[in-house]
N, C-alpha and C positions, 0 to 999 in steps of 0.2 A: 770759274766754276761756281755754279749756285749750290745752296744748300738745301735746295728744296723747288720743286717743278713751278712756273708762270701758271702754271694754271692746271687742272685737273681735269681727264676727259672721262669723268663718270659723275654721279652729282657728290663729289667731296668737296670744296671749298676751304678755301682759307676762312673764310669769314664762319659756315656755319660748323666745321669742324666732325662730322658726324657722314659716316656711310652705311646706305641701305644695302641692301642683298640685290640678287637680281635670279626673279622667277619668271616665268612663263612669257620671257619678252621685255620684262620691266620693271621696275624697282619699286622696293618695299621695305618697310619694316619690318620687324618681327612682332609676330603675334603680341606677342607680351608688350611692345614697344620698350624694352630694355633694350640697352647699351653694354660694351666693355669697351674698355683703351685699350691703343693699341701705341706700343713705347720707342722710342729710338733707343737701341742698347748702348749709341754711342755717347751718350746724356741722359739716359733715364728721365727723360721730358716725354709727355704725352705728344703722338699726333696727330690724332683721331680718334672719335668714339666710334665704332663700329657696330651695326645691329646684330644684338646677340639670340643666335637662333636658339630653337628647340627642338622636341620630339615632333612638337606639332609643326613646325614650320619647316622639316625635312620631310613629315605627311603630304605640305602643299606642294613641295618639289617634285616628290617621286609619282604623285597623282599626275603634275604637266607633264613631265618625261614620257609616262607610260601613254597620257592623248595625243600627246606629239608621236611616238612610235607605235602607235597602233592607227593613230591618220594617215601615217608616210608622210607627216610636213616632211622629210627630210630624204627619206625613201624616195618618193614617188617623184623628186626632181631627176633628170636625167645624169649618170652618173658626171661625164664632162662640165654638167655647172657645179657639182657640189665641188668637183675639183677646184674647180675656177674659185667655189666662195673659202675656200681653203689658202688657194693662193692670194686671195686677195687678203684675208688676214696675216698672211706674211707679209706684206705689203705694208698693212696698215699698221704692225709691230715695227717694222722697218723707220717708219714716218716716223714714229712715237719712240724712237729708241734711245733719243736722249733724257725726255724726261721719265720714261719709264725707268732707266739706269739711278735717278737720281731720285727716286722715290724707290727703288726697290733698296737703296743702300742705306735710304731710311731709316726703312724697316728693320732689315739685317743684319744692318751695321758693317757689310759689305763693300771697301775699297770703289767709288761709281767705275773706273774705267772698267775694273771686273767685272759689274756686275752690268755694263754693258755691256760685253762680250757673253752677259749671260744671255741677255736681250736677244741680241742676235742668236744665240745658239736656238733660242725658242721661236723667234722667226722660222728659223730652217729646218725646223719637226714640222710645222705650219708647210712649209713649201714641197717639202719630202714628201709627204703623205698626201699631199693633193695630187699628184703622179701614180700614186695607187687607186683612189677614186674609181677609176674606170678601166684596174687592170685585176680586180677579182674574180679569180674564174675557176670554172670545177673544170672536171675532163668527163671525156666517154669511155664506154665499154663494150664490146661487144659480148655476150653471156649466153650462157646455156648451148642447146647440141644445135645443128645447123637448120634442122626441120622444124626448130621448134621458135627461131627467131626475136630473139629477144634485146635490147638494148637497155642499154644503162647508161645514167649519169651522175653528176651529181653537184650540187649548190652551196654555194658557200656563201652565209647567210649572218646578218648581223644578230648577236645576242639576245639583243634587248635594250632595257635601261640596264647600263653603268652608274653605279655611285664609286667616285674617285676622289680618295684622300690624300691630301697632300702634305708635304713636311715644312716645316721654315727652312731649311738650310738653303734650300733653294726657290723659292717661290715659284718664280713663273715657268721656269723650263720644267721644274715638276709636272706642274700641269697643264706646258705643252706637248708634254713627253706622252700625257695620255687622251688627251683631249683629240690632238689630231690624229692616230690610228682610229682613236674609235670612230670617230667624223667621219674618217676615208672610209670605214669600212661597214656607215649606215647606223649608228648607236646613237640613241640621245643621252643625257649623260646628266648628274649630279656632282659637282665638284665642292669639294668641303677643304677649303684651305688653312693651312694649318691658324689659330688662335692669335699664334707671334707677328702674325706677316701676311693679312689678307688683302692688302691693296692692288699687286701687282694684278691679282687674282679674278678680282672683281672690274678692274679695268680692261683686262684679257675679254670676259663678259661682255662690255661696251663696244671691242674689236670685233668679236664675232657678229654681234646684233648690227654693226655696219658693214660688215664685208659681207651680209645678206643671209644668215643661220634663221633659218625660222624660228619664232618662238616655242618656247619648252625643250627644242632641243637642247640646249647648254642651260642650265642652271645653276645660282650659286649660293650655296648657304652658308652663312659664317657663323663663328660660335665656337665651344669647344668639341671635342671629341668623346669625351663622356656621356657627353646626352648628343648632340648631332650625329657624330661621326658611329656611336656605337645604331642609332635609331637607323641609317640609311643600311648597314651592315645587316641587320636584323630584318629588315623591312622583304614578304614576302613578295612585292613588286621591283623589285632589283632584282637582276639576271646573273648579273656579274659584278664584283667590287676589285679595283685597281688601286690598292694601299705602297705605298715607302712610307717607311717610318722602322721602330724598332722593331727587332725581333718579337719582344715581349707585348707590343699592343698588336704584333701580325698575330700569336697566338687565339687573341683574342675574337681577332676578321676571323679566322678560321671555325673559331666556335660559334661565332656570331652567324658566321652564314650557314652551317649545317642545315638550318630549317628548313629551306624551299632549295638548297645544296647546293648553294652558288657556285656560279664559277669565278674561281680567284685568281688575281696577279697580284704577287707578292715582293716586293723590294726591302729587303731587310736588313739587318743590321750588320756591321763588319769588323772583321781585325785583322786586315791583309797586311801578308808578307812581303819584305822584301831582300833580294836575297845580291851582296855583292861579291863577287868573285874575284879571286886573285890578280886574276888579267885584265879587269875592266880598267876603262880611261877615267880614272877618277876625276880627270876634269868635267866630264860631262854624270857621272854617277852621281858627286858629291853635292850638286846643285837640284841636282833630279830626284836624290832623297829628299832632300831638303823639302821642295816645291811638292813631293808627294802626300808629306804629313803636315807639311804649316802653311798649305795652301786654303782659303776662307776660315784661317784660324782653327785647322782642322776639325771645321766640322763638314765633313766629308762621310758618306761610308763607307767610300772604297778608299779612304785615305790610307797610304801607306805606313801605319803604328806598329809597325813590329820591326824592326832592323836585323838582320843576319850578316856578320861580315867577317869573310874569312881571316883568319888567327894574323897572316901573314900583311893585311893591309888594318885591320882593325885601328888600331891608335890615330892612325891616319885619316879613315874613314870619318872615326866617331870624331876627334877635333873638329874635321872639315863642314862637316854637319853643324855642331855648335855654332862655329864661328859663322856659318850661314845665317842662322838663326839668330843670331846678336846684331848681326846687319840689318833684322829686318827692322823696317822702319812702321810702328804702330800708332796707329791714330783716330780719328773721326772720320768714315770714308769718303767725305767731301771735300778732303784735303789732296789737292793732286800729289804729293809728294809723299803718300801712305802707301805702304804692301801690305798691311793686316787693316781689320776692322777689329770690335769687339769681339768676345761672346754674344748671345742672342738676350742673355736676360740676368737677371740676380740669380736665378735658380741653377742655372747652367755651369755659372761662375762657381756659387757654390762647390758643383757636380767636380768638376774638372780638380779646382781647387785640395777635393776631400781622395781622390783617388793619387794625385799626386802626395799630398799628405802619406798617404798609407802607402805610397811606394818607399819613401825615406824609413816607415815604422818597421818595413818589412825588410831594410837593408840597402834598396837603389841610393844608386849614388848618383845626385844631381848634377850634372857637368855642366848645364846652363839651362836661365830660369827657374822654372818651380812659383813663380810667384805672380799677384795682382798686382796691376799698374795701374797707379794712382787711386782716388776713394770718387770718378765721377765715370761714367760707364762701367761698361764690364769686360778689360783689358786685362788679357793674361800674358806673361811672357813666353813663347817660342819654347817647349823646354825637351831635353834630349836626358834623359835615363840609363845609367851604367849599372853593371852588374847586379842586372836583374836576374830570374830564372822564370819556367814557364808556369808554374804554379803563383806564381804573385798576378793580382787582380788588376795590375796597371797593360798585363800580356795576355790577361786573358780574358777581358771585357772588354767592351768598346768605350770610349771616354767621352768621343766629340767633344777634343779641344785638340789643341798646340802641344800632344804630347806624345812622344816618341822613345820606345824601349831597343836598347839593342844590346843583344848577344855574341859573342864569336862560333865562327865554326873549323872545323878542322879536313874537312872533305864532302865533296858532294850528295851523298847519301845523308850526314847528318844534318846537312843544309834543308834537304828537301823535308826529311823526318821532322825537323823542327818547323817549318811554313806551314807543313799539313796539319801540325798538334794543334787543332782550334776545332769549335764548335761548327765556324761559320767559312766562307767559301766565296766570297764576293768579288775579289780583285786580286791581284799580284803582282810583284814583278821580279824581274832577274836582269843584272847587271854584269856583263860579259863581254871580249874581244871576241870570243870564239861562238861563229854563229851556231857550228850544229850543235854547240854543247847547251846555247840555251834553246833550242829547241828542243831537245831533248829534256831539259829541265820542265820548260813550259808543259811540256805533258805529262810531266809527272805531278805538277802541282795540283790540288781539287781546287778550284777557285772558276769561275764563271769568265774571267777576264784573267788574260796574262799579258803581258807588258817585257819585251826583250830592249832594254835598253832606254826603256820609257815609262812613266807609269799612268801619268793622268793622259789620256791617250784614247779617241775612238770615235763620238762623234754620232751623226744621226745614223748611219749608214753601218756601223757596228750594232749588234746587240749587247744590249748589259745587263746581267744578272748574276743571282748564284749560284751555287750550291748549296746542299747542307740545309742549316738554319739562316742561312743568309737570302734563301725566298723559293719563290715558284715563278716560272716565266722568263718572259725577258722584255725589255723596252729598247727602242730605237732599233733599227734596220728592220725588214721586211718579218722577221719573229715577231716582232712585237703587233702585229695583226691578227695572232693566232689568240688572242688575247679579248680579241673584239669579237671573233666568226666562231659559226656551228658549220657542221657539214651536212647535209641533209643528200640521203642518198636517191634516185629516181630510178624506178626499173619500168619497163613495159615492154609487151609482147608487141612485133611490128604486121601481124598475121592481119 
């Protein structure tokens, strides 16, 4: 296992240590020719400088986008090849899936074999969505009285430019997740990824421009969100903005696109339920908690943080949970024999850190973890939270970390009562022997995804999103083109 890719297939380099952006076909600086670093959270060592964008150099992006999608470089090829350059960027993810794995764990501090399976998982948004390509289609009408002869139809048509922001938690499957709908479905696109984690990002970039993407249609600007990500949000030449991230910087896309009244997809933050019942196989429940909240060091937002376990297995539950969690084995994620990575940064650490704090100040009671591992990255323990209540801020905020609250219940109506008491709407699950009763449950829950017996669960071929404050839209499966297209209606008389 390396700790770091042979080689780099964008211009990054060991030796000169520094990565450009990639505009209209080809790579640049930024205007300013400023820099930031960009860190390994597993050592707080630098691993590249990165060109740090602006107001003005999200102007030069959304200018090629808009000549790119008002020429039809992208359009005007016939739908079967854009497929075809669609599938070949799956292709060429596929090729590149090891050292993309061990550069994206870099970045995130993500475990490589996970975060090669993330690889893959972004390949296969690439391969999915090339199969739509050339199966967008409106329908017919017949209208009006029979002497009068009229027909109708109607087109389903790409947006525009997309500007798409992307988070760290995930780098590349983020923004495969939006990249290829919009692709399939005729968009050029601006992609801003997130500050913590732009390599996968800008390499994805180099995949497209050789699997044969015309220039301007895919763009990348790196930089922060305050001046990037808010300028391409703003910018009266964006059609549509495709944000994950929190709740609180979606309000923001929301306010931000009012002006020319964007159309939005929103991914947003979460504090999903999970609920186990009496009769569930805690062999398979107890692990599947586990794996639902201290899976990527929970940062997740559909991560499973809220625990519900009926009165009658509870002691049972919440040990088995712990003791999951004391197993887990944390490290550098270039160590094959790790299940955690870091947190993503000092800041996060902090974050996780001060919410746990204030669950102790407020009464929780720590049954394992609560603390920083060691004083060189940024290593939190796995931790599990007893007798909490839903007014404490550890249940009712989201943390994105390793930390999990749980409650008891005493019958199915207070179970569900308490999954629903949240702002937000993102994810679920429920844990049961008896299948109608958790379907039954599953529709009672508000939540975007439900999960009977599973929780991390779903895949290109699912949609995900939320409810509530947890977003607008959906990503992955065939919804998430609705995202990209307008409908445009056609009438005429046939006289």
């Amino acid at each position: 296992m390396t700790t770091q890719p042979q080689s780099w297939s964008f211009p990054l380099s060991k030796d000169n240590g520094s990565a450009p952006m990639f505009i209209d076909g080809g790579w640049s600086a930024s205007i300013s020719a400023a820099t930031f670093p960009t860190y390994d959270p597993g050592t707080g060592e630098k691993i590249a400088d990165v060109a740090l964008g602006s107001e003005k150099d999200a102007e030069i992006a959304v200018a090629a986008a808009r000549r790119a999608f008002d020429e039809e470089r992208w359009m005007r090829l016939p739908a079967q090849q854009r497929g075809a350059i669609l599938w070949r960027a799956s292709e060429l993810i596929k090729s590149s899936a090891d050292d993309l794995a061990v550069l994206e764990s870099r970045d995130m501090g993500i475990p490589v074999p996970q975060a090669r399976a993330m690889v893959l998982e972004a390949a296969a948004q690439f391969q999915y969505y090339a199969g739509w390509a050339d199966k967008i289609h409106g329908r017919t009408a017949d209208l009006g009285p029979a002497e009068r002869r009229i027909q109708g139809y109607t087109l389903r048509e790409p947006v525009g430019v997309v500007a798409m922001i992307v988070p760290w938690n995930a780098p590349l499957i983020s923004a495969s997740k939006k990249l290829a709908p919009a692709l399939a479905a005729g968009c050029t696109c601006i992609l801003k990824p997130a500050a913590e984690t732009p390599l996968t990002a800008l390499w994805l970039g180099q995949i497209l421009h050789e699997a044969g993407v015309p220039a301007g249609v895919v763009n990348i600007v790196t930089g922060p969100g305050s001046t990037v990500g808010s300028a391409l949000a703003e910018h009266d030449d964006v059609d549509a903005v495709a944000f994950t991230g929190s709740t609180e910087v979606g309000r923001s896309i929301i306010n931000a696109g009012a002006g020319n009244i964007k159309k939005l997809s929103l991914e947003l933050g979460g504090k999903s339920p999970v609920i186990v019942m009496p009769d569930a196989d805690l062999a398979a429940a107890v692990p599947g908690v586990a794996g639902a909240v201290f899976w990527n060091t929970g940062q997740v937002c559909a991560a499973g943080t809220r625990l519900f376990v009926h009165e009658a297995v509870f002691d049972q539950v919440v040990e088995g949970v712990a003791e999951e969690g004391r197993r887990l084995r944390i490290g550098y994620g270039a160590d094959p024999d790790v299940d955690l990575g870091p947190l993503i940064s000092a800041k996060q650490l902090e974050r996780v850190t001060a919410y746990v704090d204030g669950g102790r100040e407020a009464g929780a009671r720590v049954v394992t973890g609560g603390s920083r591992i060691g004083d060189k990255g940024y290593f939190f323990e796995p931790t599990v939270l007893a007798d909490v209540d839903q007014s404490m801020a550890v249940m009712r905020e989201e943390i994105f970390g390793p930390v999990l609250g749980v409650m008891p219940f005493s019958d199915i109506d207070e179970a569900v009562a308490l999954a629903n008491d949240t702002s937000y709407g993102l994810a679920s699950s429920v844990w049961t022997r008896d299948g109608a009763l958790g379907h039954t449950i599953a529709r009672r829950l508000r939540a975007g995804r439900v999960g009977i017996n599973v929780h991390r669960a779903g895949g290109v071929h699912m949609p995900a999103g939320g409810y509530r404050q947890s977003g607008w839209g959906r990503e992955s499966g065939p919804e998430a083109m609705e995202n990209y297209l307008e409908t445009k209606s056609v009438v005429s008389t046939l006289d």
